[in-house]
C-alpha positions in Angstrom: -59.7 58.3 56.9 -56.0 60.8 57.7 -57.6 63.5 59.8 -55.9 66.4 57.3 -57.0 70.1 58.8 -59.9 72.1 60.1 -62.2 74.2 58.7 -60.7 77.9 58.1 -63.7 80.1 59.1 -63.9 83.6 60.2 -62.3 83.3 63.6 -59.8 81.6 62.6 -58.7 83.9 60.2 -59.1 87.1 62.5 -57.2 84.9 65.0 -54.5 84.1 62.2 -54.6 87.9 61.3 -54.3 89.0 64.7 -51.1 86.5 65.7 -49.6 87.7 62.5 -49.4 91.1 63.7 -47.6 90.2 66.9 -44.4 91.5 67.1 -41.3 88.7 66.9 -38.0 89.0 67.9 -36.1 89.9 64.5 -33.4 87.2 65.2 -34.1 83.8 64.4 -35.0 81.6 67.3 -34.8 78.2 67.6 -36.6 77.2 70.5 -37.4 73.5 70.9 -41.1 72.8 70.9 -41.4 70.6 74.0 -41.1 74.3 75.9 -43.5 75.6 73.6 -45.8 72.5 74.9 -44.9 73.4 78.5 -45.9 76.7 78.0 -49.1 76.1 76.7 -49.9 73.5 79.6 -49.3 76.2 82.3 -51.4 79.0 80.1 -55.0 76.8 79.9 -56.7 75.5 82.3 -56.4 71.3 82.8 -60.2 70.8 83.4 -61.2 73.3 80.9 -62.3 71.9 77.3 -59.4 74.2 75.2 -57.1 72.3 77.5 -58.3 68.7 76.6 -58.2 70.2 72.7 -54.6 71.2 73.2 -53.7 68.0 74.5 -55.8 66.0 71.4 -54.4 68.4 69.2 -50.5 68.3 70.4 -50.8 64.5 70.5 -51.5 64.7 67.4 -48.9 66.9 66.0 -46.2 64.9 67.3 -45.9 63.0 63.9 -46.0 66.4 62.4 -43.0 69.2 61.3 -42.8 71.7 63.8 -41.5 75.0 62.8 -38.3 76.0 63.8 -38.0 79.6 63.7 -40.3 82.5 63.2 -39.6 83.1 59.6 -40.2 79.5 58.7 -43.5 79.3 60.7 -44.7 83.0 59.3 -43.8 81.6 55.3 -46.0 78.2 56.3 -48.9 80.2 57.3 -48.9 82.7 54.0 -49.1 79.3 52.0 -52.0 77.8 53.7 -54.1 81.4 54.1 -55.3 81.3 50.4 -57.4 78.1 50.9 -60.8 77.4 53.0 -58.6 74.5 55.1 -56.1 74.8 57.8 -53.6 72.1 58.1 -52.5 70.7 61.2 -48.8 71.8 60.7 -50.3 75.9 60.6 -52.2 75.2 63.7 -48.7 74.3 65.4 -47.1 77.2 63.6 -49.6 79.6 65.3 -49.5 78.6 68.5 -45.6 78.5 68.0 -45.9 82.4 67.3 -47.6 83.1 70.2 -45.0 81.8 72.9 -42.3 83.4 70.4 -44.0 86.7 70.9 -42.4 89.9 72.4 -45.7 90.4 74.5 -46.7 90.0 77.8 -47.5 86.9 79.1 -51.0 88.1 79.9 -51.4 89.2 75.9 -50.0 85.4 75.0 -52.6 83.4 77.2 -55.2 85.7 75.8 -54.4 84.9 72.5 -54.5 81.0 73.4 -57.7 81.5 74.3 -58.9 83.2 71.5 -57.2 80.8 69.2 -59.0 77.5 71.3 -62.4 79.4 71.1 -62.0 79.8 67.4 -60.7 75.9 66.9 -63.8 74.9 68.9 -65.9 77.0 66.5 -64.8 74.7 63.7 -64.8 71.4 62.3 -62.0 68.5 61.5 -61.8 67.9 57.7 -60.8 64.7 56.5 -58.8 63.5 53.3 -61.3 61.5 51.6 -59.1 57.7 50.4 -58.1 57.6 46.8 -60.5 54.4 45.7 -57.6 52.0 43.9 -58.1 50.6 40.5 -59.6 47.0 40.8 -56.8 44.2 40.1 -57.5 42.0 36.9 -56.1 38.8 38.7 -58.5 39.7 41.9 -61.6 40.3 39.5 -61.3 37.4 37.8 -60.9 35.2 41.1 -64.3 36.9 42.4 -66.1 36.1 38.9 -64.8 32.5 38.9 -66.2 32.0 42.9 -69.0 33.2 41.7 -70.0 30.8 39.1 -68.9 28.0 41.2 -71.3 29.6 44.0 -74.3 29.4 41.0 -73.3 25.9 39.8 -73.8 25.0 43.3 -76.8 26.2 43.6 -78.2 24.9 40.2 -76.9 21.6 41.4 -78.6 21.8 44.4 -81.8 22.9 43.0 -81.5 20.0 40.1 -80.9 17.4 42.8 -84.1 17.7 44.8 -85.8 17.2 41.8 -84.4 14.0 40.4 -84.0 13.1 43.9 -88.3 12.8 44.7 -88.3 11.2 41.0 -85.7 8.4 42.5 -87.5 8.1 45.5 -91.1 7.7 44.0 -89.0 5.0 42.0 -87.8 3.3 45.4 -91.2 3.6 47.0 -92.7 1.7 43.8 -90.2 -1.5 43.8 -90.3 -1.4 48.3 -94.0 -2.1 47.4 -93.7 -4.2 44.7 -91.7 -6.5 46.7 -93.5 -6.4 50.1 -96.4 -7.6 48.1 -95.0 -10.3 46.4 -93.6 -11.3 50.0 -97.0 -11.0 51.4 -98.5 -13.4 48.6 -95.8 -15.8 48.6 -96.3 -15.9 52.3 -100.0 -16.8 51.3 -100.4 -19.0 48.4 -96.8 -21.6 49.8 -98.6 -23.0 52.7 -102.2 -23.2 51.5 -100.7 -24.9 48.1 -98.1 -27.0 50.0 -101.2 -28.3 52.3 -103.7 -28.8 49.4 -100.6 -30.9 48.1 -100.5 -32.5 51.3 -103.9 -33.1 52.2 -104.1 -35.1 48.7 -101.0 -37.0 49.1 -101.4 -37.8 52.0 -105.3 -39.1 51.5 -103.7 -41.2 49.1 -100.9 -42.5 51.5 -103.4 -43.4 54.4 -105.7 -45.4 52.2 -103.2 -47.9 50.9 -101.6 -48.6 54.3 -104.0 -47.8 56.9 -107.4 -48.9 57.3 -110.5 -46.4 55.4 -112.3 -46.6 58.4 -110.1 -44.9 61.1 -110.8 -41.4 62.0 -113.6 -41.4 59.4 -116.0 -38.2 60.2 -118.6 -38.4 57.7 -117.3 -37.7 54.0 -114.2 -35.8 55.7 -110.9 -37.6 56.4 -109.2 -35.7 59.7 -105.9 -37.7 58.7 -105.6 -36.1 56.0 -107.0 -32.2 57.3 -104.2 -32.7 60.1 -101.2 -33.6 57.5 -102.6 -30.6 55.3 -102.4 -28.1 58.3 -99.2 -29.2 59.4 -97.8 -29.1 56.2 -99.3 -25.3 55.4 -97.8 -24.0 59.2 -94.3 -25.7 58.1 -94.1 -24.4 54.7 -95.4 -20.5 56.5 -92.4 -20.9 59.0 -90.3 -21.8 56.2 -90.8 -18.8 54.1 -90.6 -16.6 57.3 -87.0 -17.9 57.7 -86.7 -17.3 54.2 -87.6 -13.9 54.4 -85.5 -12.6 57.5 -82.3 -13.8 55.8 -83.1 -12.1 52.3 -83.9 -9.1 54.4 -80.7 -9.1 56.3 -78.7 -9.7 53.3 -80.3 -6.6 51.5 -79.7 -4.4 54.7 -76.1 -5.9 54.8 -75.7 -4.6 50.9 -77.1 -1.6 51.6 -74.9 -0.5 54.5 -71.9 -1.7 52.3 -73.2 0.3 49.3 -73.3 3.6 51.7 -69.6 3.3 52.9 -68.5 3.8 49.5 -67.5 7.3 48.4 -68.7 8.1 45.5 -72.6 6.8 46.8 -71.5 9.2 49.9 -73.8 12.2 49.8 -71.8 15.7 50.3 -73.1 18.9 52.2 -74.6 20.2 48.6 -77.3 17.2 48.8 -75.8 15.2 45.5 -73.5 12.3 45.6 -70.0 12.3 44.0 -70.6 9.4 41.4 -74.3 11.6 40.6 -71.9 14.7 40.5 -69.3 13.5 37.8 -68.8 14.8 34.7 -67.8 13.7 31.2 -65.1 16.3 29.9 -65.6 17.0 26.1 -62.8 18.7 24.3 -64.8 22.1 24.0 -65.1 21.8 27.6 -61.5 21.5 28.6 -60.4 24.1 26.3 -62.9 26.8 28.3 -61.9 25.6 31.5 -58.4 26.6 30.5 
């Protein structure tokens, strides 16, 4: 916010009143205003709180007009006495008519001081900034990020949910086959060595004597070959079952590396994320 005046209250306008009424030289004078400055310094006190105002106050009037003569500095203060603020540029105009002064230099620091103690009893007013017109082209950006910002968020939203639908899926098949694996694991051996245990019953009765290894009505030939056969057939399906699970893993880690299964920050994949573009759709992106 532009600092633009300070408040014109009572003392300041008996102060204004009263350095109106001082009497000037009648020819015009046009004394720089870093003497004025100088002046000023001497009059106030450094440590006193009117001299750290002067300072703030001159610093900031640099940027400003000074007046240049009496007459020009007397016209700037009847234009500014009407309203309820005084600018910056009268404040420099007053204290411009007090050094100018044909009084003594007692009567000019007095009136500094009278002038500080009135600007103390005030406040700064500032110039409240014009609020410019909003751009079309700007609006428009902010209403397009916008949607985008909700689409994201819908998507997001959306994805969670078909996402614990797909994985219930998974879950259901991962158990679906680790059961089959389990059975399979199961039934191969005990139906290989049934297979066995017959065949090979068969086998040792036509070339080997009946009598041999005989335990009652059980044959241990043909218990043995049955075992042996059921342990072979269970390692066999255990080999079986490390490389199919290697070669899923392998396919699984390939299918990952591809980009469109890659997942972005938004939780949803690119090949889940893709869109068929209609006509309609084109012409309202446009």
């Amino acid at each position: 916010m532009k600092l633009q005046g300070i408040v014109a209250t009572r003392e300041v306008r008996s102060s204004l009143t009263d350095i109106l009424e001082l009497p000037q030289p009648h020819a015009s004078s046009s004394a720089p205003a870093c003497s004025a400055r100088a002046e000023l310094s001497t009059a106030a006190d450094a440590s006193s709180p009117s001299a750290i105002q002067a300072r703030v106050l001159q610093t900031k009037h640099d940027k400003q007009n000074s007046p240049s003569s009496v007459e020009e500095a007397r016209s700037m203060l009847k234009t500014c006495t009407g309203g309820s603020t005084l600018p910056l540029e009268c404040i420099q105009a007053l204290r411009y008519l007090i050094q100018m002064s044909q009084t003594t230099q007692q009567r000019k620091s007095e009136q500094l001081k009278s002038l500080d103690a009135a600007l103390r009893g005030s406040r700064l007013v500032f110039e409240t900034p014009q609020k410019k017109a909003a751009d079309p082209t700007y609006q428009k950006r902010l209403e397009r990020l916008r949607l985008k910002s909700e689409e994201r968020m819908y998507s997001k939203l959306t994805t969670n949910l078909q996402q614990t639908v797909r994985d219930d899926d998974v879950t259901a098949k991962s158990m679906t086959y680790a059961t089959s694996i389990g059975l399979n694991m199961v039934v191969a051996p005990i139906s290989f060595g049934v297979f066995m245990y017959f065949f090979a019953g068969s086998i040792f009765s036509r070339f080997f004597d009946e009598q041999d290894d005989v335990g009652g009505n059980i044959d241990i030939r043909r218990v043995i070959a049955g075992v042996v056969s059921g342990v072979f057939m269970l390692f066999v399906e255990m080999i079986l079952f490390v490389i199919r699970s290697h070669e899923i893993d392998a396919s699984v880690r390939k299918k990952s590396k591809r980009k469109e299964y890659q997942a972005n920050p938004f939780g949803y994949t690119t090949k889940h994320a893709e869109r068929t573009w209609t006509k309609e759709m084109l012409e309202k992106a446009d």
